[in-house]
KOLLOVO-139316 format. One record per residue (C-alpha): chain; residue in one letter; residue number from 0; y, z, x. Coordinates in pm, whole numbers, plus 50000, padded with zeros to 5 digits. Layout:
N
<site><kette>A</kette><rest>A</rest><nr>NUM</nr><c2>Y</c2><c3>Z</c3><c1>X</c1></site>
...
This chain:
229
<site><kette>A</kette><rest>X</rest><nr>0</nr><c2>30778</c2><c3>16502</c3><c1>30261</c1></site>
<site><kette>A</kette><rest>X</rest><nr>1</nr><c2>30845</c2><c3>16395</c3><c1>30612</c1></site>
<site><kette>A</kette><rest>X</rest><nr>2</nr><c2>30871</c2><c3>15999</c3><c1>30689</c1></site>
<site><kette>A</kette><rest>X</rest><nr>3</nr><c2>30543</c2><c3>15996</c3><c1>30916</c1></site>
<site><kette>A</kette><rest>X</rest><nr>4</nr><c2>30372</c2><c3>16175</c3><c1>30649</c1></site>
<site><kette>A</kette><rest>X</rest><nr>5</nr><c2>30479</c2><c3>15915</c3><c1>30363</c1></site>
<site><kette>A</kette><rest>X</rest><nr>6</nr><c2>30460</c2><c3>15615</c3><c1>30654</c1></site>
<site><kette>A</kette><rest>X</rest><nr>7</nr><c2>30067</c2><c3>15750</c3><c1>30687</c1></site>
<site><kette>A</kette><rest>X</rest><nr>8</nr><c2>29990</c2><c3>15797</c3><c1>30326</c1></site>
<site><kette>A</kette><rest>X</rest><nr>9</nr><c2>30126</c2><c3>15424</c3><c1>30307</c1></site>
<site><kette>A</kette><rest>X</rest><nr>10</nr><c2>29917</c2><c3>15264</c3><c1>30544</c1></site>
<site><kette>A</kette><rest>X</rest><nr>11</nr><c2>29594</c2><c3>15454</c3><c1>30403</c1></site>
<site><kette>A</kette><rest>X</rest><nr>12</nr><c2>29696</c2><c3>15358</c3><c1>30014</c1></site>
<site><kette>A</kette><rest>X</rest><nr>13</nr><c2>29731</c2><c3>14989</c3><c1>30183</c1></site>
<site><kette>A</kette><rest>X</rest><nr>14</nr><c2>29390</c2><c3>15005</c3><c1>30349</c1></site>
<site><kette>A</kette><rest>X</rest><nr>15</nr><c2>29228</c2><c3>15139</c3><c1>30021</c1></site>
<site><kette>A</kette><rest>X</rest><nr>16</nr><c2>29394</c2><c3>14851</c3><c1>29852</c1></site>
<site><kette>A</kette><rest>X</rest><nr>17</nr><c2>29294</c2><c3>14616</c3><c1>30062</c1></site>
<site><kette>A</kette><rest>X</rest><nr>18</nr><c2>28913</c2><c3>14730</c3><c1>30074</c1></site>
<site><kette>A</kette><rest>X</rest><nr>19</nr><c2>28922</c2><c3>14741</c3><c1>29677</c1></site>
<site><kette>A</kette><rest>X</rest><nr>20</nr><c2>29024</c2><c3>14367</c3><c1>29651</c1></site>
<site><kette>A</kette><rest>X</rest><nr>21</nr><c2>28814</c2><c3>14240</c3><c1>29905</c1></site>
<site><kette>A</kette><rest>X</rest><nr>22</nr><c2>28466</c2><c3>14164</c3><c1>29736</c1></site>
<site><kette>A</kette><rest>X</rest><nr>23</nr><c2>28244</c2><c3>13862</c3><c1>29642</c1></site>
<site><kette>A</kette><rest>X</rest><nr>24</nr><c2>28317</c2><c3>13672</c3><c1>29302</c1></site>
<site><kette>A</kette><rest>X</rest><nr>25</nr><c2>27970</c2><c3>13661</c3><c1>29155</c1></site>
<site><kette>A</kette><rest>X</rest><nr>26</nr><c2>28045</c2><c3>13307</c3><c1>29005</c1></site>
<site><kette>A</kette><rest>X</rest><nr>27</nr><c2>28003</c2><c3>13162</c3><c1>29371</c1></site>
<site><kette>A</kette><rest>X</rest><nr>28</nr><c2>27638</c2><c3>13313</c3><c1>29465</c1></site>
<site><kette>A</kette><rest>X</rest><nr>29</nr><c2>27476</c2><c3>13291</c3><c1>29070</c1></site>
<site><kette>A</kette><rest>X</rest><nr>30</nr><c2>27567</c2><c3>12857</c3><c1>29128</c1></site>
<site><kette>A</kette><rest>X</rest><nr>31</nr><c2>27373</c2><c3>12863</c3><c1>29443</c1></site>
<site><kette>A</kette><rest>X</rest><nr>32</nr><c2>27096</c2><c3>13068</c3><c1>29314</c1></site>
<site><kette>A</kette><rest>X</rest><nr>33</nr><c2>27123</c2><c3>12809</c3><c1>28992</c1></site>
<site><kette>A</kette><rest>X</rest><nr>34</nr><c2>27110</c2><c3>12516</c3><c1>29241</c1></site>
<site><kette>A</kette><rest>X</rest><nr>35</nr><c2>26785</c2><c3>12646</c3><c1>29443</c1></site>
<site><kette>A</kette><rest>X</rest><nr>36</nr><c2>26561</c2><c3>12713</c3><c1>29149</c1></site>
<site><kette>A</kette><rest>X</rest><nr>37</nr><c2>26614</c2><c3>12362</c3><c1>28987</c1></site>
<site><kette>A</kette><rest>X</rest><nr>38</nr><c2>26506</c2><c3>12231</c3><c1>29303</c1></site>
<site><kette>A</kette><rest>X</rest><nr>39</nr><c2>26188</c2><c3>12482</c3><c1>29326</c1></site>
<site><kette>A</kette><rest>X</rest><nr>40</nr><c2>26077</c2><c3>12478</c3><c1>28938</c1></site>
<site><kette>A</kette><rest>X</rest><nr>41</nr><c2>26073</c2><c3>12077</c3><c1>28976</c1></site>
<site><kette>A</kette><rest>X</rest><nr>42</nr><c2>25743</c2><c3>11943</c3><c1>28897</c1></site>
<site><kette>A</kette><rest>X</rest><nr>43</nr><c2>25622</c2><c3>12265</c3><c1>28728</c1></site>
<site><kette>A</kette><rest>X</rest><nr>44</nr><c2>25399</c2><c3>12231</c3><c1>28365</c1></site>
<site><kette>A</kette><rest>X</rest><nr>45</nr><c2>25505</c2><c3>12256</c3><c1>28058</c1></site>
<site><kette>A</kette><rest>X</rest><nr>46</nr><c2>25892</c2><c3>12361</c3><c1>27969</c1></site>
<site><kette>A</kette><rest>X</rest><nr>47</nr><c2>26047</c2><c3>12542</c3><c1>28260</c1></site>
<site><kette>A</kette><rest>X</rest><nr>48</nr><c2>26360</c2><c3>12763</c3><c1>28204</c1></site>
<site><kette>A</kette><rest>X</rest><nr>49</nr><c2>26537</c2><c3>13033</c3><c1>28392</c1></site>
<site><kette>A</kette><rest>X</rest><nr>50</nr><c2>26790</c2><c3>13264</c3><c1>28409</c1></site>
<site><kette>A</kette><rest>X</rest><nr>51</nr><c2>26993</c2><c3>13451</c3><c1>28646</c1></site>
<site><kette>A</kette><rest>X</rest><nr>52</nr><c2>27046</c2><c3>13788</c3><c1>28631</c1></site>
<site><kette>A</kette><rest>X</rest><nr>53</nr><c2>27394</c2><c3>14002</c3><c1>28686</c1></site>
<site><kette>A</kette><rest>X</rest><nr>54</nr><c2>27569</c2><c3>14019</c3><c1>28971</c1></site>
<site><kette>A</kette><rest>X</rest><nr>55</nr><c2>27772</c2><c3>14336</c3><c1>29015</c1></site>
<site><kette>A</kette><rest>X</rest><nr>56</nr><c2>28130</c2><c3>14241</c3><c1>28999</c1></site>
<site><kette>A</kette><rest>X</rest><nr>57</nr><c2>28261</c2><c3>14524</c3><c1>29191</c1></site>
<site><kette>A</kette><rest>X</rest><nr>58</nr><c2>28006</c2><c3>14474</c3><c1>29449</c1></site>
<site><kette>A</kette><rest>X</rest><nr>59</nr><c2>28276</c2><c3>14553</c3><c1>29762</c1></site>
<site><kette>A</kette><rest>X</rest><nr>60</nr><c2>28103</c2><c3>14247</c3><c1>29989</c1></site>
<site><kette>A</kette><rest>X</rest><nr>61</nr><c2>28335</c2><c3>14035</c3><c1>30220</c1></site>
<site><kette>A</kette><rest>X</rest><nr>62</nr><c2>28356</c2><c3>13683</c3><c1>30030</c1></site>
<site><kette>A</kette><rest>X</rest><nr>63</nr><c2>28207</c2><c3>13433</c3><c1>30149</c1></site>
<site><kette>A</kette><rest>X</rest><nr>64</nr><c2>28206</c2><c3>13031</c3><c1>30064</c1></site>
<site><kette>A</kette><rest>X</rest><nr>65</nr><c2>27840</c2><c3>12970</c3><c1>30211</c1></site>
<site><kette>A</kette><rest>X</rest><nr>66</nr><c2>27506</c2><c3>13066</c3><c1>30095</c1></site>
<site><kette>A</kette><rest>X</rest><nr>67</nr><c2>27104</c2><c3>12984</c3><c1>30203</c1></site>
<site><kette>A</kette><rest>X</rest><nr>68</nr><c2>26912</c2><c3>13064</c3><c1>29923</c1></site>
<site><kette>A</kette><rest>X</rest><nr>69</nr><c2>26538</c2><c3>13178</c3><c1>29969</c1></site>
<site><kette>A</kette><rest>X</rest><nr>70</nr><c2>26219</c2><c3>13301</c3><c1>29776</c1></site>
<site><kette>A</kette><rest>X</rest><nr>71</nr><c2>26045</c2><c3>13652</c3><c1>29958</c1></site>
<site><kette>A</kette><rest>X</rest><nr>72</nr><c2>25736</c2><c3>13507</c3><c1>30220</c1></site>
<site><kette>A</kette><rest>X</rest><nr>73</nr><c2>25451</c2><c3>13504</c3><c1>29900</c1></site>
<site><kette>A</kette><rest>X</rest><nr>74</nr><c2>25717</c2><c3>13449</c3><c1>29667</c1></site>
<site><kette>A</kette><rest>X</rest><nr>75</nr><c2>25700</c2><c3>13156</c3><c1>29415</c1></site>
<site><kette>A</kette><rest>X</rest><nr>76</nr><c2>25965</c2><c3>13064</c3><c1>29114</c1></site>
<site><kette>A</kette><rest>X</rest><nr>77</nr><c2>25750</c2><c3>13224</c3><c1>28813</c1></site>
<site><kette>A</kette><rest>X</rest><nr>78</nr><c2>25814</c2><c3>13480</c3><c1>28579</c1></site>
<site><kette>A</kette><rest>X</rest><nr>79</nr><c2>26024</c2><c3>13791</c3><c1>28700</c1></site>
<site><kette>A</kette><rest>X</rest><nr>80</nr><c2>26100</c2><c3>13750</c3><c1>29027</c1></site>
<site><kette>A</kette><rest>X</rest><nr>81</nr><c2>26416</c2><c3>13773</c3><c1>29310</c1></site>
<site><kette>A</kette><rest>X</rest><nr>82</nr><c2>26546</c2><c3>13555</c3><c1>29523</c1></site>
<site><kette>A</kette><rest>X</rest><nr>83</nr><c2>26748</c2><c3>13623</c3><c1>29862</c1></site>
<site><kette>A</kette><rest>X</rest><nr>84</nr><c2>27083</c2><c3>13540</c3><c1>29899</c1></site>
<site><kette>A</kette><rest>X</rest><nr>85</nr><c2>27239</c2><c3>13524</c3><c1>30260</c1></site>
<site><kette>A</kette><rest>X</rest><nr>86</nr><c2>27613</c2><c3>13491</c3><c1>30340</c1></site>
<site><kette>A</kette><rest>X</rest><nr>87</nr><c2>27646</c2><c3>13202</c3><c1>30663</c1></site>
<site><kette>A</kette><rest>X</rest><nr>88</nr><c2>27971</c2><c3>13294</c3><c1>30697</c1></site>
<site><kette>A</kette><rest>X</rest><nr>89</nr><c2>28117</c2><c3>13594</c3><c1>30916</c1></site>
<site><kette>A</kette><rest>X</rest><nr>90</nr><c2>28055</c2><c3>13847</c3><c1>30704</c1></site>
<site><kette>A</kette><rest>X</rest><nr>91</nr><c2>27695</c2><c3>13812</c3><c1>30710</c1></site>
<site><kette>A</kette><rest>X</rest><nr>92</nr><c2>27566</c2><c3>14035</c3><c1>30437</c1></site>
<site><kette>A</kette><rest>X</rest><nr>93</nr><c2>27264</c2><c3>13944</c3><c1>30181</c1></site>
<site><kette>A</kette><rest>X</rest><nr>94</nr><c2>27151</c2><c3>14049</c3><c1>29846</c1></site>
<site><kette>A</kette><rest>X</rest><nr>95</nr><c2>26891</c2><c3>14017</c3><c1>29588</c1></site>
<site><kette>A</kette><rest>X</rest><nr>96</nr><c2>26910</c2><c3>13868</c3><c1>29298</c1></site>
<site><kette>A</kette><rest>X</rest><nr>97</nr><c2>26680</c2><c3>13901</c3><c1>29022</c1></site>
<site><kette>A</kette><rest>X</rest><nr>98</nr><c2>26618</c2><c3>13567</c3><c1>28838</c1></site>
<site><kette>A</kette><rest>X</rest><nr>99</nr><c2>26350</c2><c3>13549</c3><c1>28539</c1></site>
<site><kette>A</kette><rest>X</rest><nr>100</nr><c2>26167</c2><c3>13172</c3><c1>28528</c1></site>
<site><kette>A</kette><rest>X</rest><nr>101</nr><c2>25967</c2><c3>13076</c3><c1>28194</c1></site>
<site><kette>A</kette><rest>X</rest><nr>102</nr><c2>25699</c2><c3>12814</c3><c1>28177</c1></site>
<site><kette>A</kette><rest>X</rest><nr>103</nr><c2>25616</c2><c3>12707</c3><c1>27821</c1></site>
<site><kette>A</kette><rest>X</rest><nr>104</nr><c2>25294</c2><c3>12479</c3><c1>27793</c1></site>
<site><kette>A</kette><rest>X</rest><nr>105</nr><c2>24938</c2><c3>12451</c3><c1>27703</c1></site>
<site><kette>A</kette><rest>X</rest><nr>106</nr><c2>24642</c2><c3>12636</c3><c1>27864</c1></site>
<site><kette>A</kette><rest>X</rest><nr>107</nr><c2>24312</c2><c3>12631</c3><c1>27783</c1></site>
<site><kette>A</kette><rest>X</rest><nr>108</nr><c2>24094</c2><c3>12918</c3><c1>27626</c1></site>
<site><kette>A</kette><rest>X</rest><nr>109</nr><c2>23735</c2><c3>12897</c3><c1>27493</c1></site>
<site><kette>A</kette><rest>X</rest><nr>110</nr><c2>23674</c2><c3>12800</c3><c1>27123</c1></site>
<site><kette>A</kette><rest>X</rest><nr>111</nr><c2>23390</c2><c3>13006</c3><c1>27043</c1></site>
<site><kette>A</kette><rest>X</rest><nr>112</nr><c2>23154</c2><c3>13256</c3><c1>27265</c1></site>
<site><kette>A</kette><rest>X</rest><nr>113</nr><c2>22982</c2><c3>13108</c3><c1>27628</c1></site>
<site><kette>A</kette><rest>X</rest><nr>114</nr><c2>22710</c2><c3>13221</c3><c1>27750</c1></site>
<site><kette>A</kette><rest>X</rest><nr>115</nr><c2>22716</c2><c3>13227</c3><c1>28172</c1></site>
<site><kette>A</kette><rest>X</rest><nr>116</nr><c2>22605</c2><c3>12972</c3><c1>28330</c1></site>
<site><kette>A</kette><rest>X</rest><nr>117</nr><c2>22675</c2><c3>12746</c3><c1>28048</c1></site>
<site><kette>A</kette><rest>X</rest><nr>118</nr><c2>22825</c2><c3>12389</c3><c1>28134</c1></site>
<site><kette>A</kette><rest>X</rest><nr>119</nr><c2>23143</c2><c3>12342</c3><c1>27925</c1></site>
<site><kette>A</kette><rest>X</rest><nr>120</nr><c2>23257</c2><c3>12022</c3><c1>27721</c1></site>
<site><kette>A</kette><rest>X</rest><nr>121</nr><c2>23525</c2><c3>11941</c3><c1>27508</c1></site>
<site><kette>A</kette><rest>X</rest><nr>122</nr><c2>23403</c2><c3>12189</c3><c1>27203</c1></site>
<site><kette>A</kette><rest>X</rest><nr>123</nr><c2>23356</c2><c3>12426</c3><c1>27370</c1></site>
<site><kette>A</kette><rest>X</rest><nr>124</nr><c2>23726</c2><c3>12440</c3><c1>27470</c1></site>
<site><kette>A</kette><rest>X</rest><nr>125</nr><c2>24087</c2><c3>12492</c3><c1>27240</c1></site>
<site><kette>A</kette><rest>X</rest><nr>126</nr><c2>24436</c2><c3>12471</c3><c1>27337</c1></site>
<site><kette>A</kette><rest>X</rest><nr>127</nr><c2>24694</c2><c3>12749</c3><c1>27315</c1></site>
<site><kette>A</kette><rest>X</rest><nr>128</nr><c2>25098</c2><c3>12763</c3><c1>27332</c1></site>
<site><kette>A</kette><rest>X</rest><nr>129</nr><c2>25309</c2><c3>12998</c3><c1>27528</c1></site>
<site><kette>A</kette><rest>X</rest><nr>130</nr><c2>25481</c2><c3>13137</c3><c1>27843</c1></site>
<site><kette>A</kette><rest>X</rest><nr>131</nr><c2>25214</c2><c3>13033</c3><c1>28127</c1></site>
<site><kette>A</kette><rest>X</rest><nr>132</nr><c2>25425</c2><c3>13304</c3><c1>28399</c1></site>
<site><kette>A</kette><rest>X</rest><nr>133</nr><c2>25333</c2><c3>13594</c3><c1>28165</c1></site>
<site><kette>A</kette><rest>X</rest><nr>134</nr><c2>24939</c2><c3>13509</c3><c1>28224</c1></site>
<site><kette>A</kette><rest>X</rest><nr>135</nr><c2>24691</c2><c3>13523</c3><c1>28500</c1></site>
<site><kette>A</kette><rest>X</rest><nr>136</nr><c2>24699</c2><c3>13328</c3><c1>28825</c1></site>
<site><kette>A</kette><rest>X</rest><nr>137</nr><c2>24495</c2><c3>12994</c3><c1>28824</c1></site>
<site><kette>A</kette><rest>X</rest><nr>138</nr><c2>24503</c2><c3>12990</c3><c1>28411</c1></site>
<site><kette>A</kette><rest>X</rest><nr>139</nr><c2>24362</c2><c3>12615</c3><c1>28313</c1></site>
<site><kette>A</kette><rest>X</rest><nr>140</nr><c2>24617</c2><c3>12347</c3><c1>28155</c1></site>
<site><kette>A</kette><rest>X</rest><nr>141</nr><c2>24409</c2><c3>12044</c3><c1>28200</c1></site>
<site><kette>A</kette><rest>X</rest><nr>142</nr><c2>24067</c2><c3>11991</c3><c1>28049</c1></site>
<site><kette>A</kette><rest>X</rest><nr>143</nr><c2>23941</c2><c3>11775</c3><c1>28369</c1></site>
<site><kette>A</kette><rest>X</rest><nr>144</nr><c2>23942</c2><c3>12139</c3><c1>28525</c1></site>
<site><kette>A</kette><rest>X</rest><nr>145</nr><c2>23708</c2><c3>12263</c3><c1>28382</c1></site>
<site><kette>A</kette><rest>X</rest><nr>146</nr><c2>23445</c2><c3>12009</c3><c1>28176</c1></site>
<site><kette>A</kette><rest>X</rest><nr>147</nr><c2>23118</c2><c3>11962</c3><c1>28358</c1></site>
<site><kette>A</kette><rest>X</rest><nr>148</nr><c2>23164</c2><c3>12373</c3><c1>28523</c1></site>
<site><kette>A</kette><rest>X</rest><nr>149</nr><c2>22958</c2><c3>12596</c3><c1>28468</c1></site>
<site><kette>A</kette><rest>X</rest><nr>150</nr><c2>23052</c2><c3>12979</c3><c1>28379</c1></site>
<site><kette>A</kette><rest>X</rest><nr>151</nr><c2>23054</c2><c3>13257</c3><c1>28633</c1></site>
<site><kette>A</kette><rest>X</rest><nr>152</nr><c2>22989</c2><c3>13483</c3><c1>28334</c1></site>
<site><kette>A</kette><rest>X</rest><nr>153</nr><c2>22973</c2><c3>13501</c3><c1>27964</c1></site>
<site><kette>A</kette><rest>X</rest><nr>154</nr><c2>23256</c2><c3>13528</c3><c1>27779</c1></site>
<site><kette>A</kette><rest>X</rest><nr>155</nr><c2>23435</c2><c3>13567</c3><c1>27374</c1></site>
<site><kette>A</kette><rest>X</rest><nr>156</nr><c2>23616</c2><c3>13314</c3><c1>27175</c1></site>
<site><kette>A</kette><rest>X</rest><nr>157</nr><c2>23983</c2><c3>13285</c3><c1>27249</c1></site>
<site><kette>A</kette><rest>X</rest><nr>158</nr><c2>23988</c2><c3>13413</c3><c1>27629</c1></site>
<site><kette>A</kette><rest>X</rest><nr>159</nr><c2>24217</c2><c3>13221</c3><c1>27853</c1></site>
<site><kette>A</kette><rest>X</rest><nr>160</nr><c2>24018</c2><c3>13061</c3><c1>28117</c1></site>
<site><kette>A</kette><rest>X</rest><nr>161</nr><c2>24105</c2><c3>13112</c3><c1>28471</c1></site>
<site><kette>A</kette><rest>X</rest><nr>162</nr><c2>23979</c2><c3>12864</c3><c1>28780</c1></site>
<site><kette>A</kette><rest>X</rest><nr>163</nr><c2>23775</c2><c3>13153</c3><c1>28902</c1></site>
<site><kette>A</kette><rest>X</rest><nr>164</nr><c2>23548</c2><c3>13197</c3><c1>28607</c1></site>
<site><kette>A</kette><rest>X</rest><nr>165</nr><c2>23419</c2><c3>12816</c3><c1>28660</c1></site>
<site><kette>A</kette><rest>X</rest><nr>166</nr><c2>23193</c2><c3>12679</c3><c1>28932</c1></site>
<site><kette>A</kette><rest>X</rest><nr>167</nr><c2>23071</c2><c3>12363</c3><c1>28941</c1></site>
<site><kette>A</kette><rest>X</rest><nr>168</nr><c2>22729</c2><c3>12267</c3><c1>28822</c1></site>
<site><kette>A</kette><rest>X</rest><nr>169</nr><c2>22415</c2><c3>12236</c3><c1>29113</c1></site>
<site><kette>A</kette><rest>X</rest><nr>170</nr><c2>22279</c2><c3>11913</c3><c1>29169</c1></site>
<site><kette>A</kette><rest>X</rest><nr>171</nr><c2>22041</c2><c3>12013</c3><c1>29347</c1></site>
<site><kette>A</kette><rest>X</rest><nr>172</nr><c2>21766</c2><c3>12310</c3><c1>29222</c1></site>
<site><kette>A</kette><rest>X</rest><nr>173</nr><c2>21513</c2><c3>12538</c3><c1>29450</c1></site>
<site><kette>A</kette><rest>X</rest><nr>174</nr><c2>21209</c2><c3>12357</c3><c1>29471</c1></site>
<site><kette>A</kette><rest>X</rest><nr>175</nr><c2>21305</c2><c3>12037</c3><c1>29288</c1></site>
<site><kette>A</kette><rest>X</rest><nr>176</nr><c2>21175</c2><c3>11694</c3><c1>29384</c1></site>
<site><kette>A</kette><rest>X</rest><nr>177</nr><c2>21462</c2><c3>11515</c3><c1>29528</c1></site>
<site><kette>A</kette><rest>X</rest><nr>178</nr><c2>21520</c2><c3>11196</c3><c1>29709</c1></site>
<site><kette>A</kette><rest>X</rest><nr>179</nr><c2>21606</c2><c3>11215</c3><c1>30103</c1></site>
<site><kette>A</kette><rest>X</rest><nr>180</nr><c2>21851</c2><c3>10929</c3><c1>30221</c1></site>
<site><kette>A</kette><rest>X</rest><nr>181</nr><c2>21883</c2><c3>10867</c3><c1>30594</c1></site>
<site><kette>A</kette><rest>X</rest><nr>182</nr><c2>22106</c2><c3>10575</c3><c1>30678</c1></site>
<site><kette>A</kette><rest>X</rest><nr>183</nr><c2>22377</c2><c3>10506</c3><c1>30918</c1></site>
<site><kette>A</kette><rest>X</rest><nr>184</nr><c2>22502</c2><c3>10167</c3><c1>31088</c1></site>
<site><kette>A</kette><rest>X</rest><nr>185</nr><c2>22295</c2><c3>09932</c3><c1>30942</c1></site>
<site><kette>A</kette><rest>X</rest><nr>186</nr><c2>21998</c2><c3>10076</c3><c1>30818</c1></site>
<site><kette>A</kette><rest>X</rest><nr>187</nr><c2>21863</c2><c3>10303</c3><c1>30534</c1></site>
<site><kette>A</kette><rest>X</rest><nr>188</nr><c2>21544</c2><c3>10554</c3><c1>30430</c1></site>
<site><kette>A</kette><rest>X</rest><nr>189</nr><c2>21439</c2><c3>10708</c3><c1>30178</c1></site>
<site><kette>A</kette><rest>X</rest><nr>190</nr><c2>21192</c2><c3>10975</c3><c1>30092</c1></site>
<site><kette>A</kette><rest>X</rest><nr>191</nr><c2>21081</c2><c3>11219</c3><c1>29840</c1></site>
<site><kette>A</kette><rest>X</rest><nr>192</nr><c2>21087</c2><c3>11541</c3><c1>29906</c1></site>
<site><kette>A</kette><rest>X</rest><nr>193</nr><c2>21120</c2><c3>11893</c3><c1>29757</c1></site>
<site><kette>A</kette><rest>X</rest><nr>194</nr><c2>21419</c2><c3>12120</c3><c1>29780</c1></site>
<site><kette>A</kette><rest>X</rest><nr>195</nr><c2>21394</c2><c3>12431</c3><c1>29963</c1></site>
<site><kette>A</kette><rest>X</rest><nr>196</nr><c2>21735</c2><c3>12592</c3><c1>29822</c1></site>
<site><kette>A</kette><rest>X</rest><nr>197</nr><c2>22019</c2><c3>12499</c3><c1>29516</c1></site>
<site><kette>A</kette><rest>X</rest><nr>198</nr><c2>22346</c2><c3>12309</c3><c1>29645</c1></site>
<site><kette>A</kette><rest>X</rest><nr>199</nr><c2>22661</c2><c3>12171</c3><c1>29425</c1></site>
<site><kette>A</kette><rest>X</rest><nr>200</nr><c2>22792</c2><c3>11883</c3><c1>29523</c1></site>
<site><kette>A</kette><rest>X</rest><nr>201</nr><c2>22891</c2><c3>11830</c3><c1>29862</c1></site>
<site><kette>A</kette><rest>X</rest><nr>202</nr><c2>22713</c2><c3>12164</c3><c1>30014</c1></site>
<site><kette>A</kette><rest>X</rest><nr>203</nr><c2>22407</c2><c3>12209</c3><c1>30269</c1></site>
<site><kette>A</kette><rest>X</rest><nr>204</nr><c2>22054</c2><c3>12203</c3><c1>30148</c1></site>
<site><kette>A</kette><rest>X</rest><nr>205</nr><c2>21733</c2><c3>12181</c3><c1>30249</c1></site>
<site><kette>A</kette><rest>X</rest><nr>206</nr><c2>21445</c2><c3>11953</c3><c1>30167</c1></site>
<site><kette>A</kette><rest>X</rest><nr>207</nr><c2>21054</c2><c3>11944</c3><c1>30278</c1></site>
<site><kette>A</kette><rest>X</rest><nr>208</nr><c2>20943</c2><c3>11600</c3><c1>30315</c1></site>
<site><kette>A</kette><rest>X</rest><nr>209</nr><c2>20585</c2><c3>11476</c3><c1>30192</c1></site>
<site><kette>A</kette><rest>X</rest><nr>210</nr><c2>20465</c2><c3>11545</c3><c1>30603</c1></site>
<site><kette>A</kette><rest>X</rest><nr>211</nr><c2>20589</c2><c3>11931</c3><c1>30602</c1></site>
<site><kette>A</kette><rest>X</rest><nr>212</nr><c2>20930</c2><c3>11794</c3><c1>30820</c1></site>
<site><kette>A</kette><rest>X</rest><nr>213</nr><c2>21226</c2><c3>11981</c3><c1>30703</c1></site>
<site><kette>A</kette><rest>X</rest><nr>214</nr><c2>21565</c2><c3>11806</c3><c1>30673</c1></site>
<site><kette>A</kette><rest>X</rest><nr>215</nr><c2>21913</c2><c3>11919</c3><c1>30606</c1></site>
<site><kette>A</kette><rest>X</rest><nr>216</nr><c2>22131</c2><c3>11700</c3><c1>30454</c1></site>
<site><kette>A</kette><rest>X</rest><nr>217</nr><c2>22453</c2><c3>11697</c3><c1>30196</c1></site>
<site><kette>A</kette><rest>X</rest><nr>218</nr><c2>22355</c2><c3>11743</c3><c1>29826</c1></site>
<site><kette>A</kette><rest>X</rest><nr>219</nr><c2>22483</c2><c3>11479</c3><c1>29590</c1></site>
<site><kette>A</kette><rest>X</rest><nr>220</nr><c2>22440</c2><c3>11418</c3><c1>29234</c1></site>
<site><kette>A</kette><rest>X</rest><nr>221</nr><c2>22140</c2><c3>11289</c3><c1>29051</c1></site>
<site><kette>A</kette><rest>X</rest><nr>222</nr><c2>21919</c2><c3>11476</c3><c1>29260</c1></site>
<site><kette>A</kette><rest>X</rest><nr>223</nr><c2>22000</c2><c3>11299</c3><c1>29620</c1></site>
<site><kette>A</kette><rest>X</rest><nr>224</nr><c2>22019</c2><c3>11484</c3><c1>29992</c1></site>
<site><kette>A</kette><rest>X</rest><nr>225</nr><c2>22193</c2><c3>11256</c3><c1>30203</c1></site>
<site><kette>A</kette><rest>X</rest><nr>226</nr><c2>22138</c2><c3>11293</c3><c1>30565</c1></site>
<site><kette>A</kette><rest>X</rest><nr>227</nr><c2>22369</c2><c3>11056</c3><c1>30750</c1></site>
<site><kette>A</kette><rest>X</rest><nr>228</nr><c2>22374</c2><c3>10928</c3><c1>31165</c1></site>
């Protein structure tokens, strides 16, 4: 073989060589991701856990020795999920990494069958055990969230019950007699009157007082419309 053939073969053999060492040690990059989701599952209910997935070892990326770690815009650290990993260095390159976060802890579900529109209290609610990321978004943990609500709609014994099945109870009812409060700096009124439309706490309503005036003011409990100067 001639010597500028062998010299070439040489040089390309070298660059192969050199291209087949040069990748990123996955040890590195699964630390970092490690390092971001104890900061972001901080705070969550219950027992959190997670684990990283593989890295491919022969992955053929320039190393790097500096990462920023990041959750997809949406994203959040529950269940399955991936998390971005982007070299600062020179090299520049990013990757996904899949990452799988567990959340063990109580959530509420309903200890016998609820009729809609029924206001809930302690019996009517049970506790169950398991991996809160494997169920639905806005599942209740706490039993303040949800005594006092009312149901959107009727539902079986031993559903999970989600935020958006609850609404809170009126305080105010269509054509109810309720008791107007006007007050500001110094002074207050009240009169009776009758409500003209059904308000939970804190909403707009109505209210025809004893002369035929109607008022708007902010519903409050016991049966009160609140108009304030």
């Amino acid at each position: 073989m001639p010597r500028y053939l062998a010299s070439i073969m040489f040089l390309v053999l070298a660059a192969c060589s050199t291209l087949a060492m040069a990748r990123q040690d996955p040890a590195p990059v699964k630390r970092a991701v490690e390092d971001f989701l104890r900061v972001q599952v901080a705070g969550l209910p219950g027992e959190v856990s997670f684990t990283v997935g593989a890295i491919d070892a022969n992955n053929q990326l320039t190393p790097c020795t500096r990462f920023d770690v990041s959750l997809p815009p949406g994203a959040r650290p529950w269940g399955r999920t991936n998390v971005t990993v982007r070299c600062l260095d020179e090299a520049g390159w990013s990757m996904f990494v899949p990452a799988h976060v567990k959340v063990v802890g109580d959530y509420l579900v309903t200890a016998r069958p609820l009729a809609q529109g029924q206001p809930l209290t302690s019996a009517d609610l049970a506790r169950h055990r398991g991996d809160l990321s494997t169920l639905p978004a806005g599942i209740l943990t706490d039993e303040q969230q949800a005594l006092g609500r009312t149901l959107r709609l009727s539902i079986g014994a031993g559903r999970p019950l989600r935020g958006d099945m609850l609404q809170q109870p009126l305080v105010i009812r269509q054509n109810q007699t309720v008791r107007v409060v006007t007050g500001g700096p110094g002074f207050q009124v009240a009169n009776e009157g009758r409500a003209r439309n059904n308000g939970l706490a804190g909403q707009v309503v109505q209210g025809r007082l004893g002369n035929g005036q109607i008022v708007s003011g902010i519903a409050r409990p016991s049966g009160v419309v609140e108009i304030a100067f």
